[in-house]
N, CA, C and O atoms as CSV, one atom per row, in Angstrom:
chain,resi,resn,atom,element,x,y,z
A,1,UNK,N,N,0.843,-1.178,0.000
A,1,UNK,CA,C,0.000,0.000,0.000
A,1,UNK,C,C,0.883,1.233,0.000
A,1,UNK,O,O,2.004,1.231,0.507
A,2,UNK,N,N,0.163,2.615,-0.770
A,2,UNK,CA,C,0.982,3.431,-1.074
A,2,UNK,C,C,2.918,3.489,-0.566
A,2,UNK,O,O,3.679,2.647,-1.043
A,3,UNK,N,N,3.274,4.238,0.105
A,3,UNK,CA,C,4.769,4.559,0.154
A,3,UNK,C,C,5.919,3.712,0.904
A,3,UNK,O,O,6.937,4.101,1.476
A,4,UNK,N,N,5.284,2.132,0.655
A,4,UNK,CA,C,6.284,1.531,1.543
A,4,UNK,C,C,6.135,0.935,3.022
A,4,UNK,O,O,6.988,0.400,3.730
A,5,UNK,N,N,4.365,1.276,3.342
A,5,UNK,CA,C,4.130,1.004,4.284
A,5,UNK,C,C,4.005,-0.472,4.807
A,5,UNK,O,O,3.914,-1.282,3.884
A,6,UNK,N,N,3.975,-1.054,6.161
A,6,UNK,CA,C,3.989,-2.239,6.796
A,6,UNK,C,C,3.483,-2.478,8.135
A,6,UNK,O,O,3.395,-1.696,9.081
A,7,UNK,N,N,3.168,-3.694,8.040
A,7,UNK,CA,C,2.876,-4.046,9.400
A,7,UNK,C,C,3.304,-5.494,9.261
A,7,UNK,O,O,3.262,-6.220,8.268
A,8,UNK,N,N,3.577,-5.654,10.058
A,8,UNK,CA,C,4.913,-7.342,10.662
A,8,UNK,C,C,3.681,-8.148,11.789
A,8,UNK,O,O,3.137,-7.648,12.774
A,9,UNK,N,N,3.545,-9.272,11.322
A,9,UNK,CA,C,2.828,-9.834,11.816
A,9,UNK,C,C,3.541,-11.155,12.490
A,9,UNK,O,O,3.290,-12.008,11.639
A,10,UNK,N,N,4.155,-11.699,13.347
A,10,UNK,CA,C,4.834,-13.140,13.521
A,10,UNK,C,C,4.155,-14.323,12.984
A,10,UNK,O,O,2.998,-14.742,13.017
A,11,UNK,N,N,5.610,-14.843,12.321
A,11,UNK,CA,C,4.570,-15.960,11.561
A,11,UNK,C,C,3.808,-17.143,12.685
A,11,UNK,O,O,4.476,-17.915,13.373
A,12,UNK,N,N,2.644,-17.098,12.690
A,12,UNK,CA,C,1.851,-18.053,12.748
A,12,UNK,C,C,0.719,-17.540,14.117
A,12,UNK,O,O,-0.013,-18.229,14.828
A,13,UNK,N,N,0.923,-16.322,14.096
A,13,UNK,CA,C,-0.435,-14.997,14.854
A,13,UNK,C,C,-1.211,-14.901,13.678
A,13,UNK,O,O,-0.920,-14.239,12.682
A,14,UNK,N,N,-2.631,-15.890,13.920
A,14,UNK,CA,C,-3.581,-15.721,13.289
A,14,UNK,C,C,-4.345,-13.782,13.590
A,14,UNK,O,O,-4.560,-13.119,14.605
A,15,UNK,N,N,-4.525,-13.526,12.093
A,15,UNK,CA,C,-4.506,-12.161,12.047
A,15,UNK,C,C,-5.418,-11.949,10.835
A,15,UNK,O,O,-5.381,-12.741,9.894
A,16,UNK,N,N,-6.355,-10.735,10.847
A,16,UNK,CA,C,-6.925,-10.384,9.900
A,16,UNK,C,C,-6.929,-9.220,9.010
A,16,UNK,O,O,-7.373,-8.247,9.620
A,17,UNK,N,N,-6.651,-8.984,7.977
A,17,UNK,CA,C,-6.673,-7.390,7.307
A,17,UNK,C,C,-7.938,-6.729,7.157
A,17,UNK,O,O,-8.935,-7.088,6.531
A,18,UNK,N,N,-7.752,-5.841,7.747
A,18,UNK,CA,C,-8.884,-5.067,7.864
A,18,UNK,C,C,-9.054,-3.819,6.504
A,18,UNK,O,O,-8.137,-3.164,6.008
A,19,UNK,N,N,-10.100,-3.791,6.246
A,19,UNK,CA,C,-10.955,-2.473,5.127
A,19,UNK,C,C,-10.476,-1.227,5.579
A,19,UNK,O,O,-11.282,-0.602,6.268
A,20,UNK,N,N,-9.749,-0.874,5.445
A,20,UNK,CA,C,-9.759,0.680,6.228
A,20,UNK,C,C,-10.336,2.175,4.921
A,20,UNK,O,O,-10.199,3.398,4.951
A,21,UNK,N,N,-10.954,1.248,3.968
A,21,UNK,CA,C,-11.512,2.358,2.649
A,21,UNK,C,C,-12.303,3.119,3.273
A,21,UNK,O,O,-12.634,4.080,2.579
A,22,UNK,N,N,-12.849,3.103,4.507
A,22,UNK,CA,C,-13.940,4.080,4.354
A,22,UNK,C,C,-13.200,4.967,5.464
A,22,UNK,O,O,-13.393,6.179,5.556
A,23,UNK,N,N,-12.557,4.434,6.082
A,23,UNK,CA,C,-11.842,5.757,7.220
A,23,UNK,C,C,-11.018,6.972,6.315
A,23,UNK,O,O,-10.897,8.132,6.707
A,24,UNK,N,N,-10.519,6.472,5.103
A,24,UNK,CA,C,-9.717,7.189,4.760
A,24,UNK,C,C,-9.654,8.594,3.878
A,24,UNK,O,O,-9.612,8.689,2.651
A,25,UNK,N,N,-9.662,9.908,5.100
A,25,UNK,CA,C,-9.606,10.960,4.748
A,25,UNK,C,C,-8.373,11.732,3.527
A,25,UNK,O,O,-7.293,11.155,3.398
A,26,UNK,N,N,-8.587,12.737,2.886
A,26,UNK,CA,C,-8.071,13.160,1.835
A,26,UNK,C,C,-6.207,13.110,2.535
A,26,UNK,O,O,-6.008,13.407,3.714
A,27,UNK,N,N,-5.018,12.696,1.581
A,27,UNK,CA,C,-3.847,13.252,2.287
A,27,UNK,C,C,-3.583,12.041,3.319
A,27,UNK,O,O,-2.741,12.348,4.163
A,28,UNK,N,N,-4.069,10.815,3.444
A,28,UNK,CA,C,-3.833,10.024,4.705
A,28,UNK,C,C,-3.735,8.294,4.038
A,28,UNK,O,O,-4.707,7.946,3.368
A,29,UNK,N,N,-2.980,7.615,4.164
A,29,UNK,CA,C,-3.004,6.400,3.991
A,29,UNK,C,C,-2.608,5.382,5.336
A,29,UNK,O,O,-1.651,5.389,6.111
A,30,UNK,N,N,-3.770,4.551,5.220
A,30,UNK,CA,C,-3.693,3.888,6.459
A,30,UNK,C,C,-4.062,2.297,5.972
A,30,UNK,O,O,-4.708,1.927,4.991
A,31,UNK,N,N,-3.319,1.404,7.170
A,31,UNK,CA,C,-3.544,-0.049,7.221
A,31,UNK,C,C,-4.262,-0.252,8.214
A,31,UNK,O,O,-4.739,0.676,8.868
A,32,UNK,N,N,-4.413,-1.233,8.428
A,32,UNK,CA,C,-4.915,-2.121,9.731
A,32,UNK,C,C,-5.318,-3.565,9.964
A,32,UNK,O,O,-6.306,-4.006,9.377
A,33,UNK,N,N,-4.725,-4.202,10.654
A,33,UNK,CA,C,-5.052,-5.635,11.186
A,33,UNK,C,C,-5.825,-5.769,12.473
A,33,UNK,O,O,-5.965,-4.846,13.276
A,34,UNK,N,N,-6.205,-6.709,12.581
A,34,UNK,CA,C,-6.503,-7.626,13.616
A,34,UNK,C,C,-6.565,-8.664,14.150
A,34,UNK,O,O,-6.767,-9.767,13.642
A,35,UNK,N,N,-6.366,-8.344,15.395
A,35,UNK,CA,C,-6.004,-10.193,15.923
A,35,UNK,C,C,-5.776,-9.953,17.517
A,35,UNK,O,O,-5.467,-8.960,18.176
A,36,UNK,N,N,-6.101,-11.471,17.880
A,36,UNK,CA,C,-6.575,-11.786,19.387
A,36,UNK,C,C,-4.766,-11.933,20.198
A,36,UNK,O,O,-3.692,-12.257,19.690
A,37,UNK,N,N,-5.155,-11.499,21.701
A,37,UNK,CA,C,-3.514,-11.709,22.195
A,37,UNK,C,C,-4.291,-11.786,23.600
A,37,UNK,O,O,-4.852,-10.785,24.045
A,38,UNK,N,N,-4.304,-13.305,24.441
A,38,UNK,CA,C,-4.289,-13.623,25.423
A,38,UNK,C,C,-6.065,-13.608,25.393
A,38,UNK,O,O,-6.549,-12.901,26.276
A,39,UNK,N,N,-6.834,-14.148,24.685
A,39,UNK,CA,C,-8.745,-13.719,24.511
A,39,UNK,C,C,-8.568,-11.759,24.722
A,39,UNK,O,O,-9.475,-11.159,25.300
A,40,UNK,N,N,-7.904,-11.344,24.432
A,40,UNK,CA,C,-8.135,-9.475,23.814
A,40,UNK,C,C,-8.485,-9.525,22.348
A,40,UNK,O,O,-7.988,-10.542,21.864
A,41,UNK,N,N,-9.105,-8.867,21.516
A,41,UNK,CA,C,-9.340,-8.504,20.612
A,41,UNK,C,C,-8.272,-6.941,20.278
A,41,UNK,O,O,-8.653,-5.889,20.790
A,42,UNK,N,N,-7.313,-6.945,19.636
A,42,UNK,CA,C,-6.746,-5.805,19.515
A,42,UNK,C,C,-6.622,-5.095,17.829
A,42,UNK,O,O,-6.442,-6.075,17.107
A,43,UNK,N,N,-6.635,-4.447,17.380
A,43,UNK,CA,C,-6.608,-3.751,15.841
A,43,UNK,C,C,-5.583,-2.675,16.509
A,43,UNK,O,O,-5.449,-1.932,17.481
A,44,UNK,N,N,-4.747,-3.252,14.920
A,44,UNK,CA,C,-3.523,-1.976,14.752
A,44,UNK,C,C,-3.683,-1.413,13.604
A,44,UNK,O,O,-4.238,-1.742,12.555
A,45,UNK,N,N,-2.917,-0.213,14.088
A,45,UNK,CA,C,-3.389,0.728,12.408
A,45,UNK,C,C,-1.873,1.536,12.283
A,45,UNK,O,O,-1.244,2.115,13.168
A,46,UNK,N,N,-1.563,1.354,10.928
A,46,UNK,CA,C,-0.767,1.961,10.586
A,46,UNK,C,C,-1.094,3.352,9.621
A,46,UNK,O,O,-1.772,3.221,8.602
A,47,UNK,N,N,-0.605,4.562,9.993
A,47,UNK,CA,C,-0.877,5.797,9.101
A,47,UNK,C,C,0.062,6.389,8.667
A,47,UNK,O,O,1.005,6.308,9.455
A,48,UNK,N,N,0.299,6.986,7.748
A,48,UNK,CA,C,0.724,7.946,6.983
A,48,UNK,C,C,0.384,9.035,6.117
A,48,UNK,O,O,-0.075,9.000,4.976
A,49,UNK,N,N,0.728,10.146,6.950
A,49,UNK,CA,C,0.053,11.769,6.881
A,49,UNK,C,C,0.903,12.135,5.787
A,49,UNK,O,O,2.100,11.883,5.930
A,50,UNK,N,N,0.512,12.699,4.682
A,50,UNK,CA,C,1.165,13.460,3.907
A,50,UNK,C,C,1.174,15.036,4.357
A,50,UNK,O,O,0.491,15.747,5.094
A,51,UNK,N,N,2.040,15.155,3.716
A,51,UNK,CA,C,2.366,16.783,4.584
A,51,UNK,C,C,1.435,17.709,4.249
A,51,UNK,O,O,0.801,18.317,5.110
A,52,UNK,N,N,1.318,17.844,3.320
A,52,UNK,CA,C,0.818,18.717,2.617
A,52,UNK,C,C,-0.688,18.615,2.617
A,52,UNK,O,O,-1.491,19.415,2.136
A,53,UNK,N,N,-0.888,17.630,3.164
A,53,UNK,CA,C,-2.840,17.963,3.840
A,53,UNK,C,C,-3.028,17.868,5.548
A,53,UNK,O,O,-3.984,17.487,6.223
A,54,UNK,N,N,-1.989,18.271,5.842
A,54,UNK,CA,C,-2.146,18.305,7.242
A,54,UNK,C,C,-3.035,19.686,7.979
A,54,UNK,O,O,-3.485,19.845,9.114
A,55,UNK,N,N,-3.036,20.453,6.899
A,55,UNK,CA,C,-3.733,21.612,7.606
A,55,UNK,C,C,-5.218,21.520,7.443
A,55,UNK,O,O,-5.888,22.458,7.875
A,56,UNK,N,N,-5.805,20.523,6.883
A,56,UNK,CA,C,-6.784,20.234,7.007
A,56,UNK,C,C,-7.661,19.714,8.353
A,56,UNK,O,O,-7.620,18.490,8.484
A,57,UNK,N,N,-8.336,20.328,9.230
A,57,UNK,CA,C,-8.767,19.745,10.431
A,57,UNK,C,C,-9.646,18.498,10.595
A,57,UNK,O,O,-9.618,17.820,11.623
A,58,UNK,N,N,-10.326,18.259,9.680
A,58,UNK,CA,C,-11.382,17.061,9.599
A,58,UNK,C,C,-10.554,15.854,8.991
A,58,UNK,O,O,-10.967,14.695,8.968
A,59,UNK,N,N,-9.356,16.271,8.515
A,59,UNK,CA,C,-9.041,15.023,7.979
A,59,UNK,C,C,-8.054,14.396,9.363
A,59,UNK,O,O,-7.080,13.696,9.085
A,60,UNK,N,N,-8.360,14.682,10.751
A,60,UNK,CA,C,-8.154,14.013,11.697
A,60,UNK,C,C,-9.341,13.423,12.347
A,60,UNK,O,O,-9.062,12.638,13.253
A,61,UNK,N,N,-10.635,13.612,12.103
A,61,UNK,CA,C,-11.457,12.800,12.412
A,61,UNK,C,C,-11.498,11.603,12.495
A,61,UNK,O,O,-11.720,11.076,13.585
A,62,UNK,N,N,-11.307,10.915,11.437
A,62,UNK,CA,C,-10.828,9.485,11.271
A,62,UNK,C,C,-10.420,8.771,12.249
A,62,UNK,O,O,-10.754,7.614,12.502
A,63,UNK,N,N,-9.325,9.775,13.104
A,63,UNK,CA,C,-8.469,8.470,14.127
A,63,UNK,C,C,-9.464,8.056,15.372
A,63,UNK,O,O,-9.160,7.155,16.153
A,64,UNK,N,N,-11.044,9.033,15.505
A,64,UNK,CA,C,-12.176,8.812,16.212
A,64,UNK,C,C,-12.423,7.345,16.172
A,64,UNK,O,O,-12.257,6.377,16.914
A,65,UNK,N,N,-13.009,7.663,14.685
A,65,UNK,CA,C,-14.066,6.560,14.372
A,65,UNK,C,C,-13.072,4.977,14.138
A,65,UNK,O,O,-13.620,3.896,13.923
A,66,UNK,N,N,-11.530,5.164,14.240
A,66,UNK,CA,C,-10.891,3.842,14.074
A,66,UNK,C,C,-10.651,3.235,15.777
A,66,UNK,O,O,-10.212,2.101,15.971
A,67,UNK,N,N,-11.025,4.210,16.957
A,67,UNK,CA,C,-11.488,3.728,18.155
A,67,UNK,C,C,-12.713,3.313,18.343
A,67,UNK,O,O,-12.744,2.773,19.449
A,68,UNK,N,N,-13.517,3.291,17.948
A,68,UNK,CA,C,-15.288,2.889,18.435
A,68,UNK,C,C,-15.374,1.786,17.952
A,68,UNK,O,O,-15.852,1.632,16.828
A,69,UNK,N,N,-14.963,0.847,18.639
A,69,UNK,CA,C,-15.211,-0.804,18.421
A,69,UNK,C,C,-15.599,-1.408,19.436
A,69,UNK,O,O,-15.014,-2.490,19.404
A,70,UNK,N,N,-16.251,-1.361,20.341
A,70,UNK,CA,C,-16.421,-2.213,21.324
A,70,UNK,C,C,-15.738,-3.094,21.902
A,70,UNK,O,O,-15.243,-3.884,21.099
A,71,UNK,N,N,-15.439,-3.347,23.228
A,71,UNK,CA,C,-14.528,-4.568,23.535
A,71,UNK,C,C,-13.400,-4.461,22.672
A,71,UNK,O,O,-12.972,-5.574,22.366
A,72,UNK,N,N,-12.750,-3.482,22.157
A,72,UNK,CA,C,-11.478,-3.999,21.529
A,72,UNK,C,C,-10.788,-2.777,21.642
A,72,UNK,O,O,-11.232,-1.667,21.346
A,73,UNK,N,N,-9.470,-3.099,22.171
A,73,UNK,CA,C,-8.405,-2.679,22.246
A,73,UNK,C,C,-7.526,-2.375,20.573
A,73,UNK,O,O,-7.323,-3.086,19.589
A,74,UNK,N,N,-7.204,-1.013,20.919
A,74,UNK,CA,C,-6.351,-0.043,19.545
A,74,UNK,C,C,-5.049,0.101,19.746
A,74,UNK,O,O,-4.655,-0.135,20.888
A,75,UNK,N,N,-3.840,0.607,18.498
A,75,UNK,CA,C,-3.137,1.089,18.179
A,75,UNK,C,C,-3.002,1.330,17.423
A,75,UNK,O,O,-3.218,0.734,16.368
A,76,UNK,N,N,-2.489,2.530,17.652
A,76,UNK,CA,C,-2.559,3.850,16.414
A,76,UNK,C,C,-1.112,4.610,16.211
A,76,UNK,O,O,-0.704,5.508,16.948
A,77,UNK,N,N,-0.304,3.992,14.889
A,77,UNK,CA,C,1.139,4.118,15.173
A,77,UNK,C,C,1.500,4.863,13.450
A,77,UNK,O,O,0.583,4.719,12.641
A,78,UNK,N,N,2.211,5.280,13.171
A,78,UNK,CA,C,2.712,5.439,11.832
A,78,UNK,C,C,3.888,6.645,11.523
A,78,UNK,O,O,4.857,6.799,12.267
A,79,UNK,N,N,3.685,7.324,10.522
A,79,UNK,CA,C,4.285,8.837,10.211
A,79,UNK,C,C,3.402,9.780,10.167
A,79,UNK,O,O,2.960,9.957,9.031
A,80,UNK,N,N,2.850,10.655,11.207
A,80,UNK,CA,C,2.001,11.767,11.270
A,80,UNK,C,C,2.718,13.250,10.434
A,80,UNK,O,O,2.017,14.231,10.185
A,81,UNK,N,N,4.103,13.183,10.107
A,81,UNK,CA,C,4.886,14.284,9.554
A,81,UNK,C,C,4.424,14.980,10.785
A,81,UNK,O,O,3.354,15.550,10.573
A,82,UNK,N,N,4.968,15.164,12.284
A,82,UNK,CA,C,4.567,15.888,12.724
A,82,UNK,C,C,5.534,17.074,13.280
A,82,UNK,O,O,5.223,18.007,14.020
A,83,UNK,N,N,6.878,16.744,12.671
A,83,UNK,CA,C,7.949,17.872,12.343
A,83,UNK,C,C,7.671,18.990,11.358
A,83,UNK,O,O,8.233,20.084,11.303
A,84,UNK,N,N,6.766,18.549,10.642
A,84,UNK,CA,C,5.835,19.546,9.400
A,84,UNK,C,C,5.761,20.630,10.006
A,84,UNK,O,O,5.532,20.572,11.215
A,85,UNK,N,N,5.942,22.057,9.311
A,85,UNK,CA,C,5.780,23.385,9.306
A,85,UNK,C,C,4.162,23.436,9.465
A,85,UNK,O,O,3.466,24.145,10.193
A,86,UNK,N,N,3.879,22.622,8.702
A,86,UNK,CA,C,2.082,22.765,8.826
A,86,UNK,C,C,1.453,22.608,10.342
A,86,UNK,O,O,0.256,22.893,10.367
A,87,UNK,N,N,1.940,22.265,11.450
A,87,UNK,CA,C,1.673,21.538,12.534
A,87,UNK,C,C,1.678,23.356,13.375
A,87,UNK,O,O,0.815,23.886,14.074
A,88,UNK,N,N,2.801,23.786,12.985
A,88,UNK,CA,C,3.041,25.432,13.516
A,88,UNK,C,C,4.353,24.605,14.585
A,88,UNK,O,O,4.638,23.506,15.058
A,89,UNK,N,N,4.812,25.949,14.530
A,89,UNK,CA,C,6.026,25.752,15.593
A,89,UNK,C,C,6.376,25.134,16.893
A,89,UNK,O,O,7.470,24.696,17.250
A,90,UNK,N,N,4.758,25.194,17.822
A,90,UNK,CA,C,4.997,25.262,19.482
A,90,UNK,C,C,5.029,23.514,19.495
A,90,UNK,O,O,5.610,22.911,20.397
A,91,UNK,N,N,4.307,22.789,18.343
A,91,UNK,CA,C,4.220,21.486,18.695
A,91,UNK,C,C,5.753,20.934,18.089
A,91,UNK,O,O,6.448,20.191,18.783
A,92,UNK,N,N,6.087,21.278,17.044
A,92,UNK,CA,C,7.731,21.074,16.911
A,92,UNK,C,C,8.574,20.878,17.468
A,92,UNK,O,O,9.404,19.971,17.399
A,93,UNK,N,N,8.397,22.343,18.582
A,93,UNK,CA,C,9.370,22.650,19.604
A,93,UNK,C,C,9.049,21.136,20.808
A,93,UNK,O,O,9.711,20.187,21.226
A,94,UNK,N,N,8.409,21.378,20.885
A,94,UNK,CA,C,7.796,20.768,21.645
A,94,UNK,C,C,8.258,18.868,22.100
A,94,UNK,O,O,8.546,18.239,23.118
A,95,UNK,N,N,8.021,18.492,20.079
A,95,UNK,CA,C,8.477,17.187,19.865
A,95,UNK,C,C,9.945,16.798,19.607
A,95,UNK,O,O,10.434,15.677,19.470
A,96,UNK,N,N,10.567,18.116,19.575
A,96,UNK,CA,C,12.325,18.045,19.152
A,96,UNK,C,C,12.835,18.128,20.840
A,96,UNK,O,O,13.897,17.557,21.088
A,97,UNK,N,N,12.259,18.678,21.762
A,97,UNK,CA,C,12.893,18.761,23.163
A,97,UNK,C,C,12.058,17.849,24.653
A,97,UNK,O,O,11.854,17.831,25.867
A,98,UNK,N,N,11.819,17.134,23.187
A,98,UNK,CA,C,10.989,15.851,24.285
A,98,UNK,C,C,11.863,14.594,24.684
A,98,UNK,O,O,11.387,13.714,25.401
């Protein structure tokens, strides 16, 4: 899927690929699996923000509606570009002296 993206699954963690077509806002490419760890139900999602639609505010909605699952446990991991000029400075500063 678009730029190289992944998710590593160990071989023989029964796991499912998940649809993520309808989450996906303008500027954003995302994965996602699922699969059980100890009777948990957990979904991971992989994203990748292009820079250049980051100033868009609704196109963070999405990471809402990829929590509302009931009984199931999330992660939400990827490249947000969040060194991006688009983000504004204070969160930059912020993530470079963290």
């Amino acid at each position: 899927l678009g730029r190289g993206q992944a998710i590593y699954v160990k071989h023989g963690l029964p796991h499912n690929c998940l649809d993520t077509h309808d989450f996906l806002p303008e500027g954003v490419e995302l994965q996602g699996i699922q699969l059980t760890i100890r009777d948990q139900v957990w979904r991971i999602y992989n994203v990748y923000a292009h820079v250049d639609k980051l100033y868009i505010a609704h196109n963070w909605d999405f990471l809402e509606k990829l929590s509302d699952v009931p009984r199931t446990k999330f992660l939400i991991a990827g490249d947000f570009n969040a060194r991006s000029k688009e983000w504004g400075i204070a969160l930059s500063s912020a993530l470079l002296n963290s």
